[in-house]
PDB file as gemmi writes it, atoms N, CA and C in Angstrom:
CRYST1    1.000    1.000    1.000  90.00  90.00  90.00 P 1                      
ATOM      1  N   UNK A   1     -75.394 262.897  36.753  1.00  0.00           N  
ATOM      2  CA  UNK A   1     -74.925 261.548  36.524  1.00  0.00           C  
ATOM      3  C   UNK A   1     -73.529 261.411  37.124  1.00  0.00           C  
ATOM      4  N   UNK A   2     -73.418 260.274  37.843  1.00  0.00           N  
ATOM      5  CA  UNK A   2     -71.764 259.749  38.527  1.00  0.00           C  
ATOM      6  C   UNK A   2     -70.884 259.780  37.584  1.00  0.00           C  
ATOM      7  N   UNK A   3     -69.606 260.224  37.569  1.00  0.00           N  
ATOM      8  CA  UNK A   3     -69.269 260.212  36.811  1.00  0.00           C  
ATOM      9  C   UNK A   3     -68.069 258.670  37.360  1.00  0.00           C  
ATOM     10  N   UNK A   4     -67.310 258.245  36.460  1.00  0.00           N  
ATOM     11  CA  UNK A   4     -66.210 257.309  36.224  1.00  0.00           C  
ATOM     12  C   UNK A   4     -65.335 256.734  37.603  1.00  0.00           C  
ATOM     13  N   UNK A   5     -65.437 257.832  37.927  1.00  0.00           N  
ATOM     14  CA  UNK A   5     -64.151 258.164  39.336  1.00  0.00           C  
ATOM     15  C   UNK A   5     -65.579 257.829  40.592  1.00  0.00           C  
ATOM     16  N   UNK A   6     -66.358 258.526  40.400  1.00  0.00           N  
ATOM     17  CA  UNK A   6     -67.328 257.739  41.445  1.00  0.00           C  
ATOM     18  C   UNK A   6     -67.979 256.865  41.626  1.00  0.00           C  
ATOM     19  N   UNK A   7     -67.855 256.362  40.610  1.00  0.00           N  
ATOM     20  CA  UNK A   7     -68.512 254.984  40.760  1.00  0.00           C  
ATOM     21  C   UNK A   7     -67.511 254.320  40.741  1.00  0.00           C  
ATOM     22  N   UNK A   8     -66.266 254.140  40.435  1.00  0.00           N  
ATOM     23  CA  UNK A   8     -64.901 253.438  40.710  1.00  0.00           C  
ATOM     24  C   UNK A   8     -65.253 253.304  42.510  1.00  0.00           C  
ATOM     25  N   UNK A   9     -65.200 254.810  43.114  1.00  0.00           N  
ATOM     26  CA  UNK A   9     -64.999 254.892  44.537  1.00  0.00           C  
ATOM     27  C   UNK A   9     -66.229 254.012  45.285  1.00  0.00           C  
ATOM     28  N   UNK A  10     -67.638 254.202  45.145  1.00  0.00           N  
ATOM     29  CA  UNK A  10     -68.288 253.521  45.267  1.00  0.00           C  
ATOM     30  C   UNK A  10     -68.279 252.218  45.284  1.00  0.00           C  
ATOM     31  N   UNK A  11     -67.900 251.716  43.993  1.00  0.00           N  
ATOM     32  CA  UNK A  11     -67.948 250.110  43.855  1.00  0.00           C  
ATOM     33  C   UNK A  11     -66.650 249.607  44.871  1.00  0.00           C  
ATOM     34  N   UNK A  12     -65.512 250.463  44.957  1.00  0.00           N  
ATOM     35  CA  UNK A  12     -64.316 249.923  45.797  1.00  0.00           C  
ATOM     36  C   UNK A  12     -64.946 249.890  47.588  1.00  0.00           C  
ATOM     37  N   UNK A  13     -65.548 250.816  48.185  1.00  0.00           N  
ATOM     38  CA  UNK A  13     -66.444 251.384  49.346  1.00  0.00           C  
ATOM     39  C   UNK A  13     -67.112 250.150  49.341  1.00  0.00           C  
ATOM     40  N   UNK A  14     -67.895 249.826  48.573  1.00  0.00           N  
ATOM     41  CA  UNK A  14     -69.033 248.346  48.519  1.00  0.00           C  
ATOM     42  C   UNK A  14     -67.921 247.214  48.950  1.00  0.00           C  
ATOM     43  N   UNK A  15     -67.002 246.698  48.054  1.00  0.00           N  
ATOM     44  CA  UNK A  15     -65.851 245.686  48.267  1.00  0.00           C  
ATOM     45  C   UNK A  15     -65.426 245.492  49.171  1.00  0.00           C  
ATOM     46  N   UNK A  16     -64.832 247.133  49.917  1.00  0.00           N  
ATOM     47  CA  UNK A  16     -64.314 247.173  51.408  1.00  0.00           C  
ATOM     48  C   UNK A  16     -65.560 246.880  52.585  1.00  0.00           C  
ATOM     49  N   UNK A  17     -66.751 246.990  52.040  1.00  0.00           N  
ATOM     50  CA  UNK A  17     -67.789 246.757  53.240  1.00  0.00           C  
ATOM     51  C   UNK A  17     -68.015 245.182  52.905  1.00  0.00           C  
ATOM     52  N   UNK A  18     -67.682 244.484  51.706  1.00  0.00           N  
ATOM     53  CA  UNK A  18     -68.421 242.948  51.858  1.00  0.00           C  
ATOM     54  C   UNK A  18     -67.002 242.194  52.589  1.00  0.00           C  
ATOM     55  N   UNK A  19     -65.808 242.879  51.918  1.00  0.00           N  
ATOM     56  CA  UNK A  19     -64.632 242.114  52.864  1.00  0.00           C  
ATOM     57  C   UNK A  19     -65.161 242.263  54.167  1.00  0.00           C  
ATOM     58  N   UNK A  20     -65.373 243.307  54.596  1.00  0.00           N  
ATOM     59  CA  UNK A  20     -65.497 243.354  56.118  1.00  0.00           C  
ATOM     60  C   UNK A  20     -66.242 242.761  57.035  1.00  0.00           C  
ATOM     61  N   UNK A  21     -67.512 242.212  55.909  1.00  0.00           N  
ATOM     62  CA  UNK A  21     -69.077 241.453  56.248  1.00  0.00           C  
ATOM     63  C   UNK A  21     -68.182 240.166  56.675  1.00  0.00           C  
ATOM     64  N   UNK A  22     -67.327 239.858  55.617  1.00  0.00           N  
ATOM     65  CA  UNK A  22     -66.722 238.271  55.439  1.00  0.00           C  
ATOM     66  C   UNK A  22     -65.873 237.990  56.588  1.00  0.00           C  
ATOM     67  N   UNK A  23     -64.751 239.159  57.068  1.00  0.00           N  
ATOM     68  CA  UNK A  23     -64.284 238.898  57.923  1.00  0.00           C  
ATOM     69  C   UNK A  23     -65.034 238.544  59.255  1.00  0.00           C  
ATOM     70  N   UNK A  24     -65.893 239.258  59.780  1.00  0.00           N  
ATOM     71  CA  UNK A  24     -67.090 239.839  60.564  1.00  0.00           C  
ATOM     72  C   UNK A  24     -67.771 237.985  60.820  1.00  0.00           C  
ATOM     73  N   UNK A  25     -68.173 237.208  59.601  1.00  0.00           N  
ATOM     74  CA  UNK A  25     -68.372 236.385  59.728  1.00  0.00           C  
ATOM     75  C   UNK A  25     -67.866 235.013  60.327  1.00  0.00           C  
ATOM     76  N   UNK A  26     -66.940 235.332  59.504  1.00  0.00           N  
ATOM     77  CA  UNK A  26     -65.448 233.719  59.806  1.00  0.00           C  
ATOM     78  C   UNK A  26     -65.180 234.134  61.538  1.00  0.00           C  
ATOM     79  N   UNK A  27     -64.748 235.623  61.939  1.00  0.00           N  
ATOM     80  CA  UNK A  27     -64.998 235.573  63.230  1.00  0.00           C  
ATOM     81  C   UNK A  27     -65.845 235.071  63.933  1.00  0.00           C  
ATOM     82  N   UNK A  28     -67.155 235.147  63.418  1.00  0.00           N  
ATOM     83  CA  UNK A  28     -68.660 235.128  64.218  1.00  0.00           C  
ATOM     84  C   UNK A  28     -68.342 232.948  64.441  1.00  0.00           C  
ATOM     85  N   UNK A  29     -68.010 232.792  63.249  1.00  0.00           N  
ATOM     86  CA  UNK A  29     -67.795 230.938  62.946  1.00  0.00           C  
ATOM     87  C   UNK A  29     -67.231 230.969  63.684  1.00  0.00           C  
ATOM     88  N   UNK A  30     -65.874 231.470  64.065  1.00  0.00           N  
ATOM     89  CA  UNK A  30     -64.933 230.797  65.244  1.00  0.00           C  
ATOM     90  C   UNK A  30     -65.481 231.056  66.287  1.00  0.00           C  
ATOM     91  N   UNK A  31     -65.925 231.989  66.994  1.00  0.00           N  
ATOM     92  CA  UNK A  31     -66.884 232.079  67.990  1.00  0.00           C  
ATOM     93  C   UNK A  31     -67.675 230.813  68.081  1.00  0.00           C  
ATOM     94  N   UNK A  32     -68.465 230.413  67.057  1.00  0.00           N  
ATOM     95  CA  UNK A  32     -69.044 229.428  67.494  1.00  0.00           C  
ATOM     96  C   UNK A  32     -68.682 228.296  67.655  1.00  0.00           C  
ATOM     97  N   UNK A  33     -67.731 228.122  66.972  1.00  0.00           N  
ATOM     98  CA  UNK A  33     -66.946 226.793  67.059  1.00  0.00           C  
ATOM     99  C   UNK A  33     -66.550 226.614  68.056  1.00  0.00           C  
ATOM    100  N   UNK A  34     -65.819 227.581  68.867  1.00  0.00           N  
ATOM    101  CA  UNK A  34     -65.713 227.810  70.453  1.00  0.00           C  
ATOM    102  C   UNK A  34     -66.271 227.202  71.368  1.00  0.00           C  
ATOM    103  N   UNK A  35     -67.565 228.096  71.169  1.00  0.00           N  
ATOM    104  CA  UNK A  35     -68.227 228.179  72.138  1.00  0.00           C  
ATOM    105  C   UNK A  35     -69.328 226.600  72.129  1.00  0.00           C  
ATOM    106  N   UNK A  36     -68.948 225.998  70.439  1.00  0.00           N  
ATOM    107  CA  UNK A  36     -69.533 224.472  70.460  1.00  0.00           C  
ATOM    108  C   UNK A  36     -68.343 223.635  71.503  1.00  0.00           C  
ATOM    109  N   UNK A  37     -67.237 223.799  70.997  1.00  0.00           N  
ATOM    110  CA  UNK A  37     -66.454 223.146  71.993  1.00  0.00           C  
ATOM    111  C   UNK A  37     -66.678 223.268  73.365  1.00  0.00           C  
ATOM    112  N   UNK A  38     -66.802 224.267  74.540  1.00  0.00           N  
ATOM    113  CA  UNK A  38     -67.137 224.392  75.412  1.00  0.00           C  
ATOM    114  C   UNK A  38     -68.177 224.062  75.550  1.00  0.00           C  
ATOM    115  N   UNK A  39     -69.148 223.793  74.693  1.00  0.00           N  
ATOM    116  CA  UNK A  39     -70.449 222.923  75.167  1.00  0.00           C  
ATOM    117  C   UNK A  39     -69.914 221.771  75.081  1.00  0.00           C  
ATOM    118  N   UNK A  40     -69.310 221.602  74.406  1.00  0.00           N  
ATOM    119  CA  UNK A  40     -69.214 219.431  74.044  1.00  0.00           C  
ATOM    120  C   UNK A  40     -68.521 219.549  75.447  1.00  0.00           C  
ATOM    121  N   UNK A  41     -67.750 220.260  75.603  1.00  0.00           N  
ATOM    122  CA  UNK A  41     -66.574 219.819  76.862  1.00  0.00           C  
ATOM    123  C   UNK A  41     -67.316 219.946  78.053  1.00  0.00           C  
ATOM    124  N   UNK A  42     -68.235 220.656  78.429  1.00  0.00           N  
ATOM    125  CA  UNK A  42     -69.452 220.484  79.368  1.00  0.00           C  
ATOM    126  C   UNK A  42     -70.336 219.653  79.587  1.00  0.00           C  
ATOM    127  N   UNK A  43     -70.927 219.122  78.584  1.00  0.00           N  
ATOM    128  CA  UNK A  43     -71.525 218.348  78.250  1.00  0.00           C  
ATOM    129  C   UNK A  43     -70.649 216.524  79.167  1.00  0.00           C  
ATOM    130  N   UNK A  44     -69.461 216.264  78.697  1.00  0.00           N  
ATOM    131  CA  UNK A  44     -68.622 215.800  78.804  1.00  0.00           C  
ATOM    132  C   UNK A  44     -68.484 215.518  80.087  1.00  0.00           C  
ATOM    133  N   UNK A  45     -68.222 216.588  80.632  1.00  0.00           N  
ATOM    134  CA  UNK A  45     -67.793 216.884  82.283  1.00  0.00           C  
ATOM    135  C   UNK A  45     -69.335 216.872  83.322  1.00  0.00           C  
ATOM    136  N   UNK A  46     -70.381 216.618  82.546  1.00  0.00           N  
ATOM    137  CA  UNK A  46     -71.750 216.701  83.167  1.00  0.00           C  
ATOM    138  C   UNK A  46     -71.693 214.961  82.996  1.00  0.00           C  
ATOM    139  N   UNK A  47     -71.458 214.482  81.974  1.00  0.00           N  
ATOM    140  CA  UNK A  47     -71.519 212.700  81.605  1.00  0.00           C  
ATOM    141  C   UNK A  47     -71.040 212.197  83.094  1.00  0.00           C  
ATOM    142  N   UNK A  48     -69.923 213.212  83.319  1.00  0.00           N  
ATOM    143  CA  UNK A  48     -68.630 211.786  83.728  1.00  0.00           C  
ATOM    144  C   UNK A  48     -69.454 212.026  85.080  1.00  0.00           C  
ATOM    145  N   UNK A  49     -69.761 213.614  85.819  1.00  0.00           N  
ATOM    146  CA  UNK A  49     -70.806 213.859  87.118  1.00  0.00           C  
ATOM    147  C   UNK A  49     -71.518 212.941  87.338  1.00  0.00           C  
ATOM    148  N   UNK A  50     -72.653 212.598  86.163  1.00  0.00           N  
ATOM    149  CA  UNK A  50     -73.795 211.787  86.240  1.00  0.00           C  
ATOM    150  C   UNK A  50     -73.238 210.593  86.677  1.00  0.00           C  
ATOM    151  N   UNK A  51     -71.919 209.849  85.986  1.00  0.00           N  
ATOM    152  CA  UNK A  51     -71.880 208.757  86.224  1.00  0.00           C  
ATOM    153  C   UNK A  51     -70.916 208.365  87.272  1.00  0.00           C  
ATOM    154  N   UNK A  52     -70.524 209.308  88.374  1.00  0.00           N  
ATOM    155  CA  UNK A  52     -69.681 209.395  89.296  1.00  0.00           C  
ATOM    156  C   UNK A  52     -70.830 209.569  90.533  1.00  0.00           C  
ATOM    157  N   UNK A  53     -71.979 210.256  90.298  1.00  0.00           N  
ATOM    158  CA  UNK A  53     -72.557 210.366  91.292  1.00  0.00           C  
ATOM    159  C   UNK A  53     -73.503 208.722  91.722  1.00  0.00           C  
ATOM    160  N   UNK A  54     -73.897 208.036  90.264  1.00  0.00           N  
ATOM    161  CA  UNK A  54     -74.548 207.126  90.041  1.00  0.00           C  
ATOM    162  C   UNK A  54     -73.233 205.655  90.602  1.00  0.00           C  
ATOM    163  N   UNK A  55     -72.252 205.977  90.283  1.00  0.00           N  
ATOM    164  CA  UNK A  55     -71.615 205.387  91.310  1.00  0.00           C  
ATOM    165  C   UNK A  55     -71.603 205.199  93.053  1.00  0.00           C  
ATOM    166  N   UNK A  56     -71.420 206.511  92.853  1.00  0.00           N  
ATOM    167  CA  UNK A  56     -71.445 207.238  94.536  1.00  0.00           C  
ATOM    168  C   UNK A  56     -72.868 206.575  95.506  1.00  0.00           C  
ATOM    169  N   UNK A  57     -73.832 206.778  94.321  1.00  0.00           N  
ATOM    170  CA  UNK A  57     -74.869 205.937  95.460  1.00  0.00           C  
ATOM    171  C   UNK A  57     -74.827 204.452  95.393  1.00  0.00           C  
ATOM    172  N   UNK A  58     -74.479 203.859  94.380  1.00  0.00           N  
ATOM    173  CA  UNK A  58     -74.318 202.429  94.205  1.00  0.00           C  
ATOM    174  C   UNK A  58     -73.554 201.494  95.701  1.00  0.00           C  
ATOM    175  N   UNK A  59     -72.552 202.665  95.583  1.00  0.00           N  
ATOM    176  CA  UNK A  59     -71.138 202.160  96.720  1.00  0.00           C  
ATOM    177  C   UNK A  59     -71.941 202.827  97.950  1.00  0.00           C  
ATOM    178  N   UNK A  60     -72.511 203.885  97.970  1.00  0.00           N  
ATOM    179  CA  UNK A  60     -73.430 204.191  99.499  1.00  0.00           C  
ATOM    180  C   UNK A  60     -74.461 202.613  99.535  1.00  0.00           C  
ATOM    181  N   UNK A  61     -74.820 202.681  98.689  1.00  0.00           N  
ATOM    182  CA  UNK A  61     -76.319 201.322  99.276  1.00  0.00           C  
ATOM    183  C   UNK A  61     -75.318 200.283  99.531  1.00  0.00           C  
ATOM    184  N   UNK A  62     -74.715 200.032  98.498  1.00  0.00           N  
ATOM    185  CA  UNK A  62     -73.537 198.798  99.040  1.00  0.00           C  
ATOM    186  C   UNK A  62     -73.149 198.715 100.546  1.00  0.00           C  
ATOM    187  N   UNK A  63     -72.778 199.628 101.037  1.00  0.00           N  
ATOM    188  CA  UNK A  63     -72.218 199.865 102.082  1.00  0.00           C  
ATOM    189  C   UNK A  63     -72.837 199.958 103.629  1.00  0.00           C  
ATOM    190  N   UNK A  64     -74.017 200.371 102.946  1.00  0.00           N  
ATOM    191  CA  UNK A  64     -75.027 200.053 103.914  1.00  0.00           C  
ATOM    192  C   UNK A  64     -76.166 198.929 104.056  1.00  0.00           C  
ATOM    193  N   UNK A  65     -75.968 198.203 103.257  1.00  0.00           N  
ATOM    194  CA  UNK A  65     -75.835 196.662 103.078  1.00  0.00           C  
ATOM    195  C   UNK A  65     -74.954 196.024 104.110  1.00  0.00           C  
ATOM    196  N   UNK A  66     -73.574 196.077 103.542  1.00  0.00           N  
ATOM    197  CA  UNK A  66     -72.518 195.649 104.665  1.00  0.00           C  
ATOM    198  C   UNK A  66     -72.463 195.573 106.225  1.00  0.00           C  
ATOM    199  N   UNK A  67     -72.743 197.282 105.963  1.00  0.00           N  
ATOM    200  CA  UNK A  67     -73.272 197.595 107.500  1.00  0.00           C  
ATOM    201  C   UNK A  67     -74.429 196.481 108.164  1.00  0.00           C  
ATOM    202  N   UNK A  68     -75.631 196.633 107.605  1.00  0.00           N  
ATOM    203  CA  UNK A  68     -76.504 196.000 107.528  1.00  0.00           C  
ATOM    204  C   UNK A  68     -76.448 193.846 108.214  1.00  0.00           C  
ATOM    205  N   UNK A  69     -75.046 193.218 107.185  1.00  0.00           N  
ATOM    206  CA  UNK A  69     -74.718 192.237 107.426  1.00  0.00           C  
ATOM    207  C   UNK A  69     -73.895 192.280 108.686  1.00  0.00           C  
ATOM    208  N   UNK A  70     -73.417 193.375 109.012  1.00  0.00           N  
ATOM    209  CA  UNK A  70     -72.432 193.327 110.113  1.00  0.00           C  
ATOM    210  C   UNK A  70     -73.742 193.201 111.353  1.00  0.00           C  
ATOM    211  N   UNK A  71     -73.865 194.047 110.802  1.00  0.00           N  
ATOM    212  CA  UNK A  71     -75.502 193.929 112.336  1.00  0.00           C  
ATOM    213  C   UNK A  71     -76.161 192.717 112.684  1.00  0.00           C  
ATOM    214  N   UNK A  72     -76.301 192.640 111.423  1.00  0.00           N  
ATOM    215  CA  UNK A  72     -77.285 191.122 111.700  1.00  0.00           C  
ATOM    216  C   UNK A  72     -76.024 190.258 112.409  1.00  0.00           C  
ATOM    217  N   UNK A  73     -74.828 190.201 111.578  1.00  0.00           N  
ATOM    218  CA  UNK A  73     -74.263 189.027 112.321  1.00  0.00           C  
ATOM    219  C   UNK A  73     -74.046 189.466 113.928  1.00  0.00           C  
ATOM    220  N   UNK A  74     -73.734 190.521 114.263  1.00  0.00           N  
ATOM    221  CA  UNK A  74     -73.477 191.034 115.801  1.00  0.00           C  
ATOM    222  C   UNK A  74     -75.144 190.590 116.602  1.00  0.00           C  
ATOM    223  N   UNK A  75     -75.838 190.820 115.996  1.00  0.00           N  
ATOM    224  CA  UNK A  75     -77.099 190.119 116.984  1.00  0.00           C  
ATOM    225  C   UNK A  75     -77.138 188.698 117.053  1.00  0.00           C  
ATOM    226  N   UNK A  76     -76.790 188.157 116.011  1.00  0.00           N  
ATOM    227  CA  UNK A  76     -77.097 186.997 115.990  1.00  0.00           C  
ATOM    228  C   UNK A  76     -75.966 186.048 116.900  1.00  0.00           C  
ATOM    229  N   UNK A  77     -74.791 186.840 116.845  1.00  0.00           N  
ATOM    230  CA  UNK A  77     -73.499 186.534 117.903  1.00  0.00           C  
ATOM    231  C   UNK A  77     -73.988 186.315 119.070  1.00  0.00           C  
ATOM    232  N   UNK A  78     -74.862 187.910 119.757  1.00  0.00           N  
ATOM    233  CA  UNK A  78     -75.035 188.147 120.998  1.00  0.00           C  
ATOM    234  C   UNK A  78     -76.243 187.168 121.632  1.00  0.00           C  
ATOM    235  N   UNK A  79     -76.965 186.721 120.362  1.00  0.00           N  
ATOM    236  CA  UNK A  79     -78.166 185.711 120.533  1.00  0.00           C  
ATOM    237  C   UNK A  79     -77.607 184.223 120.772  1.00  0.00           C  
ATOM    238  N   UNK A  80     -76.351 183.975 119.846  1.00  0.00           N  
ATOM    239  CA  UNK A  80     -75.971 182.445 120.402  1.00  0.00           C  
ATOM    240  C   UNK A  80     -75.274 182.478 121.704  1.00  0.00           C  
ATOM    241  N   UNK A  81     -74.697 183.566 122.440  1.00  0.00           N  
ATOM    242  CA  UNK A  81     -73.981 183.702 122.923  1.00  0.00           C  
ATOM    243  C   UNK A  81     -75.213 183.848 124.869  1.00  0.00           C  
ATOM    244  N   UNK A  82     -76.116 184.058 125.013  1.00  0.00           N  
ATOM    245  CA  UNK A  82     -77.083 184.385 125.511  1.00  0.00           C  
ATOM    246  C   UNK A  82     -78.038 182.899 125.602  1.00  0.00           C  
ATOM    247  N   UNK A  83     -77.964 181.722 124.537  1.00  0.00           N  
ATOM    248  CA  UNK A  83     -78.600 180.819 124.601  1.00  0.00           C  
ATOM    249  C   UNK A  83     -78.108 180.216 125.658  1.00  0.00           C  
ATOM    250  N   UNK A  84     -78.937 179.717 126.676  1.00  0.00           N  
ATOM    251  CA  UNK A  84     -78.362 178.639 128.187  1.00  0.00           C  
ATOM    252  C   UNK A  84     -78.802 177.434 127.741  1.00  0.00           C  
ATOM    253  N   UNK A  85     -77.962 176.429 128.207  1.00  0.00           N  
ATOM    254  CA  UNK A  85     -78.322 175.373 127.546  1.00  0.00           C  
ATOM    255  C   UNK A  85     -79.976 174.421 128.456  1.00  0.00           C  
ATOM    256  N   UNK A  86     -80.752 174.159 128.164  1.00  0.00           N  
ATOM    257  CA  UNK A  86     -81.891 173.414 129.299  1.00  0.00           C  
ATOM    258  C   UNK A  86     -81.464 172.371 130.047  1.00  0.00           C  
ATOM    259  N   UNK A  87     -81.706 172.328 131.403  1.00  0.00           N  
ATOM    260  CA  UNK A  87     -81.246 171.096 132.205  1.00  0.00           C  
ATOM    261  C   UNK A  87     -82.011 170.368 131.694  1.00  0.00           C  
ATOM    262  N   UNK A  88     -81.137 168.804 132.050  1.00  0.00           N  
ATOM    263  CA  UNK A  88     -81.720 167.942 131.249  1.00  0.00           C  
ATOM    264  C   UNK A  88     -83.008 167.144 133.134  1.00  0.00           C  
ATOM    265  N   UNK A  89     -83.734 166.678 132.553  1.00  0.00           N  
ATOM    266  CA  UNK A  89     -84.774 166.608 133.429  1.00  0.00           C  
ATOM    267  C   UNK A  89     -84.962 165.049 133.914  1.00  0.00           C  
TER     268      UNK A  89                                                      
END                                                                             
């Protein structure tokens, strides 16, 4: 049978291993808390991508639109410009 003194040591051995569980844990939490932040902040920085790229083509089609009006009007220049007038008869 244990006597007094060993089971003192024991039960103190147990204490020092659940502190250590506890510490072990609250670390493991901040870790995640972390590593949640670096997701949100990714997450974040993927939003603003999406909506920078969704720009990016908006202002490309735009632009080639423009283009588009510039053309037409340059033919249509070179077309009035090309009309002879009909003798009159």
């Amino acid at each position: 049978m244990a006597t007094s003194d060993q089971l003192l040591t024991a039960f103190t051995d147990i204490k020092d291993e659940i502190e250590d569980l506890k510490d072990s844990v609250i670390d493991s939490n901040t870790h995640l808390e972390n590593i949640t932040k670096m997701l949100t902040m990714l997450n974040m920085s993927a939003a603003r991508n999406a909506r920078a790229n969704d720009l990016n083509w908006k202002l490309t089609a735009t632009n080639d639109q423009l283009n588009t009006l510039k053309q037409n009007q340059v033919n249509i220049q070179t077309e009035d410009a090309n009309i002879q007038p009909q003798p009159s008869t």
